[in-house]
Biopython code that builds the backbone (N, CA, C, O; Angstrom):
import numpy as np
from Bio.PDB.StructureBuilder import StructureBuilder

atoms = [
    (1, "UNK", "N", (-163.963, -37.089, -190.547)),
    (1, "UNK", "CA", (-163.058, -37.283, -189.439)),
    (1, "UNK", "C", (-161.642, -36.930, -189.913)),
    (1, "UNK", "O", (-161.222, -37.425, -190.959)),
    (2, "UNK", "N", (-160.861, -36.059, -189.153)),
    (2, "UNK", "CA", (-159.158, -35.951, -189.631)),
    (2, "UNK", "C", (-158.177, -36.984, -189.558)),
    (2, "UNK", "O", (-158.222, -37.780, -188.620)),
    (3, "UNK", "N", (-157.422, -37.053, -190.312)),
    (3, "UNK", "CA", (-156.866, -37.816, -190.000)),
    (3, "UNK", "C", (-155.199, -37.348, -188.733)),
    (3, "UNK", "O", (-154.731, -36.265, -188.383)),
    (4, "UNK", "N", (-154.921, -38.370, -188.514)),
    (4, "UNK", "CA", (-153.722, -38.244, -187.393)),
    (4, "UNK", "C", (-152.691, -37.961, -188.432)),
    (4, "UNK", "O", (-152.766, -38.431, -189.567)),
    (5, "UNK", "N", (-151.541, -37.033, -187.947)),
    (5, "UNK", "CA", (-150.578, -36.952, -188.740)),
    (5, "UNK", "C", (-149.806, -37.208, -188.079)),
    (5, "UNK", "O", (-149.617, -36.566, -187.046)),
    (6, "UNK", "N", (-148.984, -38.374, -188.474)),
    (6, "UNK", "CA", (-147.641, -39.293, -187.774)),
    (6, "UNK", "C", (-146.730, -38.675, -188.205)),
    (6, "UNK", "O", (-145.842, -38.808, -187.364)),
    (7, "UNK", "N", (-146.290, -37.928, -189.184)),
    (7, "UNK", "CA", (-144.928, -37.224, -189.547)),
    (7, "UNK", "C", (-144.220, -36.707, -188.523)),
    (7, "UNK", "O", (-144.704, -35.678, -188.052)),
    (8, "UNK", "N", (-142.612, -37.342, -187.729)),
    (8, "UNK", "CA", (-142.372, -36.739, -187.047)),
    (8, "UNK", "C", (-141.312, -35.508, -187.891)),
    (8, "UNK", "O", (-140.838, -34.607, -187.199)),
    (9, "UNK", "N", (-141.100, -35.544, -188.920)),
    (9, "UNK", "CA", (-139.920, -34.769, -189.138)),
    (9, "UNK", "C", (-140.373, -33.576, -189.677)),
    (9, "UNK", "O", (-139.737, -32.944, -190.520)),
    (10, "UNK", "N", (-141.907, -33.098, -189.035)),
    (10, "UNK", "CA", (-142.226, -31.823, -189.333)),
    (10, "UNK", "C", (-142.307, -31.084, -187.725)),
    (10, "UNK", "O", (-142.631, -29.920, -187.490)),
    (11, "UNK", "N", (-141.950, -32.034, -186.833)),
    (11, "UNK", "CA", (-141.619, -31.146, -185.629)),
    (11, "UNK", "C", (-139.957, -31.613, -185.083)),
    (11, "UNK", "O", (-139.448, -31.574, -183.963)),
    (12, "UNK", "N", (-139.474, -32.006, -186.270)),
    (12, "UNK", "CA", (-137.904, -32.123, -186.427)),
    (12, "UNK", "C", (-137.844, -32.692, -185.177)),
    (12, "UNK", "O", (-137.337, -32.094, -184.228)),
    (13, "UNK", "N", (-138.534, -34.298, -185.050)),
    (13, "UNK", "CA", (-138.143, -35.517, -184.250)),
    (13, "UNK", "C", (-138.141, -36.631, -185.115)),
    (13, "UNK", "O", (-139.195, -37.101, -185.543)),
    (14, "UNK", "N", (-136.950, -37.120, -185.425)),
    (14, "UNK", "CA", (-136.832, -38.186, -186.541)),
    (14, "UNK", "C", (-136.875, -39.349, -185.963)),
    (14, "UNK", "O", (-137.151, -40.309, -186.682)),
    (15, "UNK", "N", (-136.633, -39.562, -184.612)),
    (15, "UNK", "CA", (-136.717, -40.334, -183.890)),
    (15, "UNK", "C", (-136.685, -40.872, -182.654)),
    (15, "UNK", "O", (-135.824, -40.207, -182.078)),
    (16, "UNK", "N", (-137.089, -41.646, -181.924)),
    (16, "UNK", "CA", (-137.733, -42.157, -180.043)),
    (16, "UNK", "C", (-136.318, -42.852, -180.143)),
    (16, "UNK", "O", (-135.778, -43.404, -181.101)),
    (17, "UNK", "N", (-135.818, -42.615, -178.626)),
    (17, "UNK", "CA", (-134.679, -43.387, -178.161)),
    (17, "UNK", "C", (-134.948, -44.208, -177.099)),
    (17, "UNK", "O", (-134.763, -43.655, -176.015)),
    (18, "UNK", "N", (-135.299, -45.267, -177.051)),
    (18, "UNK", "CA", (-134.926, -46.137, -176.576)),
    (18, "UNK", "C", (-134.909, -45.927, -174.401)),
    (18, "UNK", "O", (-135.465, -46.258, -173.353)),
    (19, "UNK", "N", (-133.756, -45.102, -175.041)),
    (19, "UNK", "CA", (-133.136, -44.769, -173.448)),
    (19, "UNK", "C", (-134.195, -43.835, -172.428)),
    (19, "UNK", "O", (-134.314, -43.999, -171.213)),
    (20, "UNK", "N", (-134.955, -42.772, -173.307)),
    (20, "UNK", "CA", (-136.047, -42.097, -172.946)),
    (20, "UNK", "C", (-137.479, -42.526, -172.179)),
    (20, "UNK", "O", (-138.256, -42.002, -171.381)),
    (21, "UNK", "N", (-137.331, -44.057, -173.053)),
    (21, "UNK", "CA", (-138.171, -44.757, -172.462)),
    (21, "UNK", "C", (-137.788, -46.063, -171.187)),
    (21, "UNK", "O", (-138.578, -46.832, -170.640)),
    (22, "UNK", "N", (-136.709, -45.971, -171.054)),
    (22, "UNK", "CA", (-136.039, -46.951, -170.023)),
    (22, "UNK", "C", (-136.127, -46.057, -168.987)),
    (22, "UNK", "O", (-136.528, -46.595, -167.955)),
    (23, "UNK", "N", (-135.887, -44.839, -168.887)),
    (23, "UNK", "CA", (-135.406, -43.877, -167.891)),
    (23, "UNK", "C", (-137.386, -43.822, -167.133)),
    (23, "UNK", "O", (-137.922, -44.125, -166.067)),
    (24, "UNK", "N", (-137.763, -43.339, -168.263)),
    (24, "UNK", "CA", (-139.463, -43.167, -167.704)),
    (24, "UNK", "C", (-139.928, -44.340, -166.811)),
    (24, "UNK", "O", (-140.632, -44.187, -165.813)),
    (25, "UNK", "N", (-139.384, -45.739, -167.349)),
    (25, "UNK", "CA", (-139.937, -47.159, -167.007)),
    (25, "UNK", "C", (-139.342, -47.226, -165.504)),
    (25, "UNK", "O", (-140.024, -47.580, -164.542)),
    (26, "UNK", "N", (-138.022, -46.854, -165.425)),
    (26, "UNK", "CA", (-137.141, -46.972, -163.927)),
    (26, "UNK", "C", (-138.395, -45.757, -163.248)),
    (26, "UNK", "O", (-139.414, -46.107, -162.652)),
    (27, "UNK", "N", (-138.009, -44.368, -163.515)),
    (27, "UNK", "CA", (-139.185, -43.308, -162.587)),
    (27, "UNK", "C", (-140.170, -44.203, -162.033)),
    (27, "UNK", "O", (-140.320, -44.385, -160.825)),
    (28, "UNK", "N", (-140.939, -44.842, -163.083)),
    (28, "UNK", "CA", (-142.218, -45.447, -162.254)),
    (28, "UNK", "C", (-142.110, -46.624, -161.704)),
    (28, "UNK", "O", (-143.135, -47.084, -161.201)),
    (29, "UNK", "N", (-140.897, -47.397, -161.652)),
    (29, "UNK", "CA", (-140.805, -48.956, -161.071)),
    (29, "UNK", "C", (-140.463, -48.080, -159.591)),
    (29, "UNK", "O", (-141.096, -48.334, -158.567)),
    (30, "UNK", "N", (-138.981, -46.634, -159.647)),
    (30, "UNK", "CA", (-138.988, -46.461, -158.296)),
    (30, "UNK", "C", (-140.310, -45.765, -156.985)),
    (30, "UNK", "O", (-140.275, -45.799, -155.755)),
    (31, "UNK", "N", (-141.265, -45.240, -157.858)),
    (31, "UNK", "CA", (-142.306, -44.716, -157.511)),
    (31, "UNK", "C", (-143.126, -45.798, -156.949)),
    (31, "UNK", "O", (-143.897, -45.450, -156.055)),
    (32, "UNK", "N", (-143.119, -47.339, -157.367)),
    (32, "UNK", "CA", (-143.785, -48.443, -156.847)),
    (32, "UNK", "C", (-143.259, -48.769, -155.356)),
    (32, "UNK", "O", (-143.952, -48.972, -154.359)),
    (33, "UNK", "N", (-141.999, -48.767, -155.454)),
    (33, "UNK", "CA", (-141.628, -48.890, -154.002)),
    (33, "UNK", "C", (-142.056, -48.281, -152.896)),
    (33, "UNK", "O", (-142.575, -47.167, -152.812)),
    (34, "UNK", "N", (-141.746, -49.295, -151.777)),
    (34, "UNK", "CA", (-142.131, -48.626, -150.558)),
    (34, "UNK", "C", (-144.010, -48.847, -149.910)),
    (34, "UNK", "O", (-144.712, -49.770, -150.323)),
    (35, "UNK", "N", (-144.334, -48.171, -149.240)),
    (35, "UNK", "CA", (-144.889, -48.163, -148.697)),
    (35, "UNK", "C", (-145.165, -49.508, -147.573)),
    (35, "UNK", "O", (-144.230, -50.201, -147.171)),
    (36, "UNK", "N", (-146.546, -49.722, -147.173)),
    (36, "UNK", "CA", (-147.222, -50.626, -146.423)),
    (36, "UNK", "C", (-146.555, -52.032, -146.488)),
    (36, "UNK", "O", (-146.751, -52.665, -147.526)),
    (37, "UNK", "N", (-145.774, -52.619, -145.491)),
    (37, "UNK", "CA", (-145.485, -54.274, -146.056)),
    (37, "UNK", "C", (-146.957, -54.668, -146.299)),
    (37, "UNK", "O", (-148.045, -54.194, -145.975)),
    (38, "UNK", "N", (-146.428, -55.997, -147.181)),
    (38, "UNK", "CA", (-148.258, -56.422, -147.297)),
    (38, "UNK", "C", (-147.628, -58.135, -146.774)),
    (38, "UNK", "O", (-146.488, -58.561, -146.956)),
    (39, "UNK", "N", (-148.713, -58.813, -146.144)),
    (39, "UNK", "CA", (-148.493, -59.901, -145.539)),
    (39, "UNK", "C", (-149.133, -61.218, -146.562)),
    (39, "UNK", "O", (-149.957, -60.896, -147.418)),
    (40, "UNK", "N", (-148.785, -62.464, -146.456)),
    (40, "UNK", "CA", (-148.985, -63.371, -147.589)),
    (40, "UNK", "C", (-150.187, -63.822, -146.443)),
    (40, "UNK", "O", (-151.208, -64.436, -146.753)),
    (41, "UNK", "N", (-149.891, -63.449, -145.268)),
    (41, "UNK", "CA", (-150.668, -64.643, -144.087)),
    (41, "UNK", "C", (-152.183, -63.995, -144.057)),
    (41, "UNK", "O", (-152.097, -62.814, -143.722)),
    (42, "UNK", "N", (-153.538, -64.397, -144.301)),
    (42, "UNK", "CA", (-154.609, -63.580, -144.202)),
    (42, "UNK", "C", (-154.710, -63.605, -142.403)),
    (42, "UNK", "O", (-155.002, -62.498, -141.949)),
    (43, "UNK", "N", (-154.587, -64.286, -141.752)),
    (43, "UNK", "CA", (-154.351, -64.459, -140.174)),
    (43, "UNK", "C", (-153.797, -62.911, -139.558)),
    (43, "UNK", "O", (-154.361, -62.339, -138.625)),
    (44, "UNK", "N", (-152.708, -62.429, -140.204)),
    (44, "UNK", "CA", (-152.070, -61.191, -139.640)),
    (44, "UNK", "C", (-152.933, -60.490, -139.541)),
    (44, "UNK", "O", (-153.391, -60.032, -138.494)),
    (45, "UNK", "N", (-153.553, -60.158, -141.441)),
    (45, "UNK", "CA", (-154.600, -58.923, -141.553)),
    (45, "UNK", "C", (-155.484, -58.858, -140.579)),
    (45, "UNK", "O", (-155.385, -57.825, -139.917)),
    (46, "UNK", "N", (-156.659, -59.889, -140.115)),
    (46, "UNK", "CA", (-157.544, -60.146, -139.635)),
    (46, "UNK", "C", (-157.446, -59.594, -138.395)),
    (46, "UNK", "O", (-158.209, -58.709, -138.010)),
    (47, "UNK", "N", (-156.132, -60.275, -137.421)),
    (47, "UNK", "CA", (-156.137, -59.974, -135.941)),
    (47, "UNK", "C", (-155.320, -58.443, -136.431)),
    (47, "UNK", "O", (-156.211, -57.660, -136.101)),
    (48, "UNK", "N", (-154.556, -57.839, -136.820)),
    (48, "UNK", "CA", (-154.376, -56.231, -136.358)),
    (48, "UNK", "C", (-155.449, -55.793, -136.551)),
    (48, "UNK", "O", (-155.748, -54.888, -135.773)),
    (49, "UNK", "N", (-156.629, -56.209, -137.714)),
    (49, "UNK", "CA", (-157.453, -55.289, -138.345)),
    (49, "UNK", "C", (-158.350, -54.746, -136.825)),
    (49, "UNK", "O", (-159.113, -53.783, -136.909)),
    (50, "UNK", "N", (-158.210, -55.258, -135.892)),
    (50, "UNK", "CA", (-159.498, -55.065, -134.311)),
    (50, "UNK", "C", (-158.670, -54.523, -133.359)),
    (50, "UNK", "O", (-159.089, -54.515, -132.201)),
    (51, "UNK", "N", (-157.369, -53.977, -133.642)),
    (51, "UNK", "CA", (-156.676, -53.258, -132.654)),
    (51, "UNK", "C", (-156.922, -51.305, -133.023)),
    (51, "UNK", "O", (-156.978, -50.706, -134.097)),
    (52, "UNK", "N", (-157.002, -50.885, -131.802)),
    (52, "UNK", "CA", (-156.999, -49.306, -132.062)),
    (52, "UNK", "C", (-155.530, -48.655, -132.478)),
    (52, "UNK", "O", (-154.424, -49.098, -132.167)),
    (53, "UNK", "N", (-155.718, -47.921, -132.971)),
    (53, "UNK", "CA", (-154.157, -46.956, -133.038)),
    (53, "UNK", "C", (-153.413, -46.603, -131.613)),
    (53, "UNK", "O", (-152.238, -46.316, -131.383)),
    (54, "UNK", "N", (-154.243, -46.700, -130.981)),
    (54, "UNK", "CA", (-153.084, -46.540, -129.285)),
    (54, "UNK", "C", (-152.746, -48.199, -129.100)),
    (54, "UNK", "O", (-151.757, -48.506, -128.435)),
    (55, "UNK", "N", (-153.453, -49.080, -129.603)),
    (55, "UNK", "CA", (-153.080, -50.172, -129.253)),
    (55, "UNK", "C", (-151.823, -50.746, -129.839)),
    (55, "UNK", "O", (-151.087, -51.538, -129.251)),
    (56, "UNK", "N", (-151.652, -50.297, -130.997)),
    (56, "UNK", "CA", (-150.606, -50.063, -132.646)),
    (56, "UNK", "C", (-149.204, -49.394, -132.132)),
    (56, "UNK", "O", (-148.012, -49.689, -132.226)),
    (57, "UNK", "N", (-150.134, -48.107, -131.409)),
    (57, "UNK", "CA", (-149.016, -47.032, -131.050)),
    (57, "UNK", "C", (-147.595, -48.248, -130.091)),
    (57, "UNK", "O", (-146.504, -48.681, -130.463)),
    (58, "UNK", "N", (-148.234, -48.363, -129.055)),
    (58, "UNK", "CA", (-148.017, -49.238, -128.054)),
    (58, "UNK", "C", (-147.002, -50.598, -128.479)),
    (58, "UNK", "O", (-146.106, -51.047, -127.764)),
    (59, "UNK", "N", (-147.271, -50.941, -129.386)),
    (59, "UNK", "CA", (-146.396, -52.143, -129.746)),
    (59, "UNK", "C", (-145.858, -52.125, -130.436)),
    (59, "UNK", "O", (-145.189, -53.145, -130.602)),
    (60, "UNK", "N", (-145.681, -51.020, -131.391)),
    (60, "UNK", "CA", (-144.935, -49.805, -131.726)),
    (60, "UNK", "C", (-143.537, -49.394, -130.973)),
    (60, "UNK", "O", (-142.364, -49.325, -131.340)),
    (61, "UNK", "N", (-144.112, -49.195, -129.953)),
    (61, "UNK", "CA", (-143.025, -48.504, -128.905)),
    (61, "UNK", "C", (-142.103, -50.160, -128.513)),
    (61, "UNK", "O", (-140.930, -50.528, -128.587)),
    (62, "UNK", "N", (-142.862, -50.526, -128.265)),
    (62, "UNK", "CA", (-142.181, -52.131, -127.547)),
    (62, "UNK", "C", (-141.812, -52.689, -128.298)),
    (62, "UNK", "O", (-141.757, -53.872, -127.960)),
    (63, "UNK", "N", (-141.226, -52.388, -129.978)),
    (63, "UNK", "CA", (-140.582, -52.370, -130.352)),
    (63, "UNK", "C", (-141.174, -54.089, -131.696)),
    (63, "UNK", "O", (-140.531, -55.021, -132.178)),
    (64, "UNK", "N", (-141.949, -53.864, -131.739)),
    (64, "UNK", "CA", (-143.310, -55.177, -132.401)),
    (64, "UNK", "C", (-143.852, -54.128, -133.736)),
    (64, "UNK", "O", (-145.042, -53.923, -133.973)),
    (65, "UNK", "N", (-142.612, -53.486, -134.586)),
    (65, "UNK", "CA", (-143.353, -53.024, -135.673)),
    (65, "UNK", "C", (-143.623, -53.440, -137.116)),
    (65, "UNK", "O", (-143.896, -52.829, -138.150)),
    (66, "UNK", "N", (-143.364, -55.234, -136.647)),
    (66, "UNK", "CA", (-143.944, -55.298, -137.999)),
    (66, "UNK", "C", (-145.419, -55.708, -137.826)),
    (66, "UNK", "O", (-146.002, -55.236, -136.849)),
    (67, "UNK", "N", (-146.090, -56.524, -138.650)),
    (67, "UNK", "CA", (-147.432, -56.951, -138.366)),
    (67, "UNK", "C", (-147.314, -57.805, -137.828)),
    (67, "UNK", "O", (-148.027, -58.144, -136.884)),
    (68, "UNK", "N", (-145.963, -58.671, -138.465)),
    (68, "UNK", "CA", (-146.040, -60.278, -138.063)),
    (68, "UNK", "C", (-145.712, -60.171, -136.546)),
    (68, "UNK", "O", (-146.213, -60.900, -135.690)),
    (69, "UNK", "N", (-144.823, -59.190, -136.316)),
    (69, "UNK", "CA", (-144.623, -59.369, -134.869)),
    (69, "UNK", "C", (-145.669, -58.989, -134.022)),
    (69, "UNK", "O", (-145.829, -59.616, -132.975)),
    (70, "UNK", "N", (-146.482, -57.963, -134.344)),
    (70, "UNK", "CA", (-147.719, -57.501, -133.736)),
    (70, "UNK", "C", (-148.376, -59.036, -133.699)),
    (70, "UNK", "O", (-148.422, -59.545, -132.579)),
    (71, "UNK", "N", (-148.737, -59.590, -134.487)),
    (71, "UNK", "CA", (-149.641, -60.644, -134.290)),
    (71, "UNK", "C", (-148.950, -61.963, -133.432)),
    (71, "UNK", "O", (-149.668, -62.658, -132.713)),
    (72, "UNK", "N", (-147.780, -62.179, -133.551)),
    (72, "UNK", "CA", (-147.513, -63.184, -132.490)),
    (72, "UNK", "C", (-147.155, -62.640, -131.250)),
    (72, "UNK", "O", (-146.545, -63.295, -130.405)),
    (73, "UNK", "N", (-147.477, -61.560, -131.108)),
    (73, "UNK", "CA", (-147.105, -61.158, -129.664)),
    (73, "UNK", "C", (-148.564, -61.169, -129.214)),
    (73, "UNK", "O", (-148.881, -61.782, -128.195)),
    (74, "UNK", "N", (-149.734, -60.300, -130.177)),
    (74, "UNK", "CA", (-151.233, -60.656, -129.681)),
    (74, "UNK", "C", (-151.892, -62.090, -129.294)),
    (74, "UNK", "O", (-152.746, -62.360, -128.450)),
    (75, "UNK", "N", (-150.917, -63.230, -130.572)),
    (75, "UNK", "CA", (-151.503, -64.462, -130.282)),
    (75, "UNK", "C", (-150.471, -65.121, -129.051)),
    (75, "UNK", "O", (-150.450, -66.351, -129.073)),
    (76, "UNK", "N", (-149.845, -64.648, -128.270)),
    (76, "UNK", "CA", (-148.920, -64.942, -127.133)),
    (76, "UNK", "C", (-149.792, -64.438, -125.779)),
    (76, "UNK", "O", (-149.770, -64.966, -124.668)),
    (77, "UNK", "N", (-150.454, -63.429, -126.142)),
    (77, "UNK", "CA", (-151.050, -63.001, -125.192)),
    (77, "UNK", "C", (-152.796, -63.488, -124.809)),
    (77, "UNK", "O", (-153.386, -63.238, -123.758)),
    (78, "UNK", "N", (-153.292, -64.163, -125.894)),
    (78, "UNK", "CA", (-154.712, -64.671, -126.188)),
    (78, "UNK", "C", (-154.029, -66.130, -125.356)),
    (78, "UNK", "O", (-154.408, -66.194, -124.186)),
    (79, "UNK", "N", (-152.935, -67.481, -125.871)),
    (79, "UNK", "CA", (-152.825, -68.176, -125.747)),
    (79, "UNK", "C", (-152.934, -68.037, -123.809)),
    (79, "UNK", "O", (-153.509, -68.946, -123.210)),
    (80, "UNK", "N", (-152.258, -66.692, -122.912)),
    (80, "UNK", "CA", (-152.334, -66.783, -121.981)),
    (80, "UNK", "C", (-153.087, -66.643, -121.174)),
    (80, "UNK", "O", (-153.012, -67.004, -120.000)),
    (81, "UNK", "N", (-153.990, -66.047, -121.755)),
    (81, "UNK", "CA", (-155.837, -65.576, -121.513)),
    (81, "UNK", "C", (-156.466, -66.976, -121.740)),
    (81, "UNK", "O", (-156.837, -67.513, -120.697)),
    (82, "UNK", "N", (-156.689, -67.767, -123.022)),
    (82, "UNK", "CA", (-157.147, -69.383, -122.303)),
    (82, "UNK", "C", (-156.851, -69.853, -121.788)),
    (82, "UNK", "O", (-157.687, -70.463, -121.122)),
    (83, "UNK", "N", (-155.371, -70.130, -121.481)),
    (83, "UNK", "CA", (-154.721, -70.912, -120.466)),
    (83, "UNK", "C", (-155.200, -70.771, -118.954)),
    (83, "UNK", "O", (-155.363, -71.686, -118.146)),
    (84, "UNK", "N", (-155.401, -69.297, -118.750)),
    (84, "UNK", "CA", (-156.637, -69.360, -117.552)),
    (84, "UNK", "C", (-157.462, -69.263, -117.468)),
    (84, "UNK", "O", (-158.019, -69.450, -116.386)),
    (85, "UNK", "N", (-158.099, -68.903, -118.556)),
    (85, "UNK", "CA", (-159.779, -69.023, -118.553)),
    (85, "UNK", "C", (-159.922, -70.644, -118.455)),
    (85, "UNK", "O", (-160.603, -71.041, -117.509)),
    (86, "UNK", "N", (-159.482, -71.414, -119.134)),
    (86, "UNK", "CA", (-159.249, -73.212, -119.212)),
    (86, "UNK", "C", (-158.971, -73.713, -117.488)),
    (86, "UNK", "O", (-159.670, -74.576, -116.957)),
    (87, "UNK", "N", (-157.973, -73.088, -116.861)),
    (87, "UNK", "CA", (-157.592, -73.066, -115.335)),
    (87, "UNK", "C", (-158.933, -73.143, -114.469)),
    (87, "UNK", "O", (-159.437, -73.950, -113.689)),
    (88, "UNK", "N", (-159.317, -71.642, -115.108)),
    (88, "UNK", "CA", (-160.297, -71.830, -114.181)),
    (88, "UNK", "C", (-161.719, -72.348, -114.144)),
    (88, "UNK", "O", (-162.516, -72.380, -113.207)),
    (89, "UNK", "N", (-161.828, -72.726, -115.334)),
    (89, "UNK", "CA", (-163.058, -73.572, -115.460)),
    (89, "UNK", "C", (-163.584, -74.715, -114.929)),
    (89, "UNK", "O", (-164.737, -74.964, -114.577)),
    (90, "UNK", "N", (-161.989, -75.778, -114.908)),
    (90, "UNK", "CA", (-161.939, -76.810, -114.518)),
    (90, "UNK", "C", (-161.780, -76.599, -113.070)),
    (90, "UNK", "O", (-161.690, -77.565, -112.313)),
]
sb = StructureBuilder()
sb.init_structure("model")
sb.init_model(0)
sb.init_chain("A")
sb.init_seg("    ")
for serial, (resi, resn, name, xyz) in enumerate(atoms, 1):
    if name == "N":
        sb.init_residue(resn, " ", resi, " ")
    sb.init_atom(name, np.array(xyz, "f"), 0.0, 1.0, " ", f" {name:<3s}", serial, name[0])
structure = sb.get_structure()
């Protein structure tokens, strides 16, 4: 088996700076950012997860783009759907 040759001062690098590697570490912390909010509430996931993309689109437009707002506007609208289904039962 060969061995590894660690000598850097035969490709005249005597030495790693520090800063080379801070700069690389920032690239990939800013590359983490962004995307998808993610929600702490498993409740949110659950109820958007059964809506269509026109349904998304839609509350979207009406101006409900986060999840959380998507979901208390869905659970605003369920609460008014028992309220008469309950109405009319009795």
């Amino acid at each position: 088996m060969a061995k590894l040759n660690l000598d850097l001062t035969e490709i005249e690098l005597n030495e790693l700076s520090t800063a080379s590697f801070q700069e690389q570490d920032e690239k990939q912390e800013t590359k983490k950012t962004g995307g998808r909010p993610k929600s702490a509430n498993p409740a949110d996931k659950r109820t958007t997860m059964f809506l269509s993309s026109e349904e998304l689109d839609f509350l979207d437009e009406m101006g409900h783009i986060t999840r959380t707002n998507r979901t208390q506007y869905l659970r605003s609208i369920i609460r008014e759907k028992m309220e008469d289904f309950k109405s009319k039962k009795q």
